[in-house]
C-alpha positions as CSV (number, residue, x, y, z in Angstrom):
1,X,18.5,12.6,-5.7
2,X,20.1,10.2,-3.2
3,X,18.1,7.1,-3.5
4,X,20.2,4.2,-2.2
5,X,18.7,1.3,-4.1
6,X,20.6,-1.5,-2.0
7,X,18.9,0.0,1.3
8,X,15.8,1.6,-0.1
9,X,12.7,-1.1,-1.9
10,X,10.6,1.1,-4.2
11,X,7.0,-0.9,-3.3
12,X,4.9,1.8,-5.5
13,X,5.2,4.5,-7.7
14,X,1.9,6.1,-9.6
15,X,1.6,9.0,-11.3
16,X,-1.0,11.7,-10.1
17,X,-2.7,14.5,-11.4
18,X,-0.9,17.8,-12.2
19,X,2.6,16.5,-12.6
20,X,2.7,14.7,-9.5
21,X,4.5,11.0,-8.3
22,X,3.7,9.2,-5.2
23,X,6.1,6.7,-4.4
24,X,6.0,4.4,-1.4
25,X,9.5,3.3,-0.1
26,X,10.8,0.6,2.4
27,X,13.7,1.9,3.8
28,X,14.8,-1.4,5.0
29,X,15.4,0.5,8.6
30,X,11.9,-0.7,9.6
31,X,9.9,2.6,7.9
32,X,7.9,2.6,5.1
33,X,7.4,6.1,3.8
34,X,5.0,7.9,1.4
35,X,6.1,10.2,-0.3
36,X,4.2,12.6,-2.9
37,X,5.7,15.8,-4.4
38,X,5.8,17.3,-8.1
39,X,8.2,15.6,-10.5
40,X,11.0,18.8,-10.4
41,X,10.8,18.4,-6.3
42,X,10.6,14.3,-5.4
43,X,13.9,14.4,-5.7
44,X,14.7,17.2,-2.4
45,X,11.5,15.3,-0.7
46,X,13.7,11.9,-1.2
47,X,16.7,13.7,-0.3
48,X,15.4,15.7,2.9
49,X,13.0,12.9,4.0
50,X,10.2,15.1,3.3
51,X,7.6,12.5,3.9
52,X,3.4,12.3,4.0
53,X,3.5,10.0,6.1
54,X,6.1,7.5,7.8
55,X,4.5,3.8,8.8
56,X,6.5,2.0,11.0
57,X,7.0,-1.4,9.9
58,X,6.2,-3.4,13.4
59,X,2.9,-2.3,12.7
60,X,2.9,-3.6,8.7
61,X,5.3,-6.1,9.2
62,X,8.5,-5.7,6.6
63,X,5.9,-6.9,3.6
64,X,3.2,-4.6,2.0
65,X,0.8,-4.5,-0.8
66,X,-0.3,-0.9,-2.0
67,X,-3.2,0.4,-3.5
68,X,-3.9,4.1,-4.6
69,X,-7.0,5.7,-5.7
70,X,-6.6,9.1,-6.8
71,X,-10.4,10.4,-7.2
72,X,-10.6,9.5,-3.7
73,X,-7.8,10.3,-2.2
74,X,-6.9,6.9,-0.6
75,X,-4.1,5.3,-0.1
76,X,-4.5,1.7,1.2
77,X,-1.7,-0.7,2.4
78,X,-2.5,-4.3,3.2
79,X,0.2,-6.2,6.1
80,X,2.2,-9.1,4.4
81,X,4.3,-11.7,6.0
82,X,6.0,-13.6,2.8
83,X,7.5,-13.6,-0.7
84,X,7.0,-16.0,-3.2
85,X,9.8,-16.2,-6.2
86,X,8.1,-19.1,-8.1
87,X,7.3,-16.9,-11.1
88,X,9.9,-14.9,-13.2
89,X,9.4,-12.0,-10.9
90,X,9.5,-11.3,-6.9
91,X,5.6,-11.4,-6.2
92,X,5.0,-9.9,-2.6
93,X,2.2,-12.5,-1.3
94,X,-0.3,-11.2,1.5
95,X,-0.5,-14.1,3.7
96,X,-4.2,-13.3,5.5
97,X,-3.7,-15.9,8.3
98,X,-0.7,-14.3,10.0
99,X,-1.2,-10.3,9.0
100,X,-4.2,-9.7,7.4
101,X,-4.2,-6.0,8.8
102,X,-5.7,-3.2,6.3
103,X,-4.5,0.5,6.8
104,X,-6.2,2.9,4.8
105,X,-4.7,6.6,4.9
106,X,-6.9,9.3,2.7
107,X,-5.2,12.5,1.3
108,X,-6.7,15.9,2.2
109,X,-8.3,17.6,-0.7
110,X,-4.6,19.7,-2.1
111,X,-3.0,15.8,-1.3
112,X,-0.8,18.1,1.3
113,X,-1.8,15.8,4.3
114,X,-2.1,12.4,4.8
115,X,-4.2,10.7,7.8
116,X,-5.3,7.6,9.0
117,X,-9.0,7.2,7.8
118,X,-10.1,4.8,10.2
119,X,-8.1,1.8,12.3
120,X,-6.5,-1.3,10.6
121,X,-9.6,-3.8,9.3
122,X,-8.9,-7.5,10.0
123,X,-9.0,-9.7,6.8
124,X,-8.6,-12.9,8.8
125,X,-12.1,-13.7,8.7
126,X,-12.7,-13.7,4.9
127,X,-9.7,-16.1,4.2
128,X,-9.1,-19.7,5.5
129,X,-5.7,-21.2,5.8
130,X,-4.9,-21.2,1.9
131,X,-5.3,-18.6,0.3
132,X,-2.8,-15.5,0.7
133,X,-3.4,-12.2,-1.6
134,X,-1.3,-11.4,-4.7
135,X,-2.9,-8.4,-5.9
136,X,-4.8,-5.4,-4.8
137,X,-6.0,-2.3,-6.3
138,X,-9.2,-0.2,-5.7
139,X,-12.4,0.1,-7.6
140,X,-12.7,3.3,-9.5
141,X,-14.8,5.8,-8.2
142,X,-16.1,3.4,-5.0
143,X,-14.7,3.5,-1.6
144,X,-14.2,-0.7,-2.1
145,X,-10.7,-2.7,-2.7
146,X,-10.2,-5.7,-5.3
147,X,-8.1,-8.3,-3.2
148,X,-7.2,-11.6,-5.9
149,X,-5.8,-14.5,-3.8
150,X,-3.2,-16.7,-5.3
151,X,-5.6,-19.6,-6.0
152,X,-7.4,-17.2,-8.3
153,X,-10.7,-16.1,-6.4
154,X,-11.1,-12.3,-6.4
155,X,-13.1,-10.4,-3.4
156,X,-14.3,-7.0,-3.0
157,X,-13.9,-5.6,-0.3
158,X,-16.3,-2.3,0.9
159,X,-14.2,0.2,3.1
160,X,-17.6,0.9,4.2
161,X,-19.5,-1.7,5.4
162,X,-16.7,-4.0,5.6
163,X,-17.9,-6.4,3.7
164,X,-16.8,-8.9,0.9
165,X,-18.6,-9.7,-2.0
């Protein structure tokens, strides 16, 4: 497997059903690219760019938080525009007030294709100018995202009414 770690930024990796890995890379060439392929083949698929889906990263911006949630086949990735290195490790900080943009992509039923599910939600008007989003992961079973902001408030977030609570 050629994975060139000085020009390539793991930003997830989960393991899936049925000895699978997806694994979302930043190429640091302006792609991010989603990969998900059995653990005896990720290695060709990272080697022949065999990609679900490439995202370029003028839409994103060069920051992303992912989410993944197998039973429904969604993979979510939420625009970030800084970094914040005042803890021991690299957090990736969602800051709402200059991205904000929420892409949700949802597998097909044999997780062979991957396609937009609807277009990018704006966060900007759940968030004023202090909070930015650390963490974000979806709620099992429900079509709804847990966003935590860095001063500690958590919001969920329905992909279908597009709503906080």
């Amino acid at each position: 497997m050629i994975f060139k770690p000085h020009s390539n930024y793991c930003r997830s990796a989960q393991l899936v059903a049925s000895d699978r890995l997806l694994l979302v890379i930043d190429d640091q060439d302006g792609k991010i690219s989603i990969y998900l392929d059995n653990f005896t083949t990720i290695g060709n698929a990272l080697d022949n760019h065999r990609t679900r889906k490439v995202i370029r990263q003028e839409k994103t911006g060069k920051k992303v938080l992912v989410a993944f949630d197998e039973s429904k086949h969604l993979v979510a990735l939420l625009a970030c525009a800084k970094v914040c290195d005042t803890h021991l490790y690299c957090q990736v900080l969602a800051d709402i007030r200059n991205q904000g943009l929420l892409y949700i992509f949802q597998f097909d039923e044999a997780f062979a294709a991957l396609q937009s599910w609807a277009h990018p939600v704006d966060l900007n008007r759940w968030y004023d100018a202090g909070p930015a989003v650390i963490h974000m992961c979806f709620v099992c079973g429900n079509e709804e995202l847990l966003l935590v902001d860095n001063h500690g408030q958590a919001r969920i977030f329905s992909l279908i009414t597009q709503q906080c609570r």
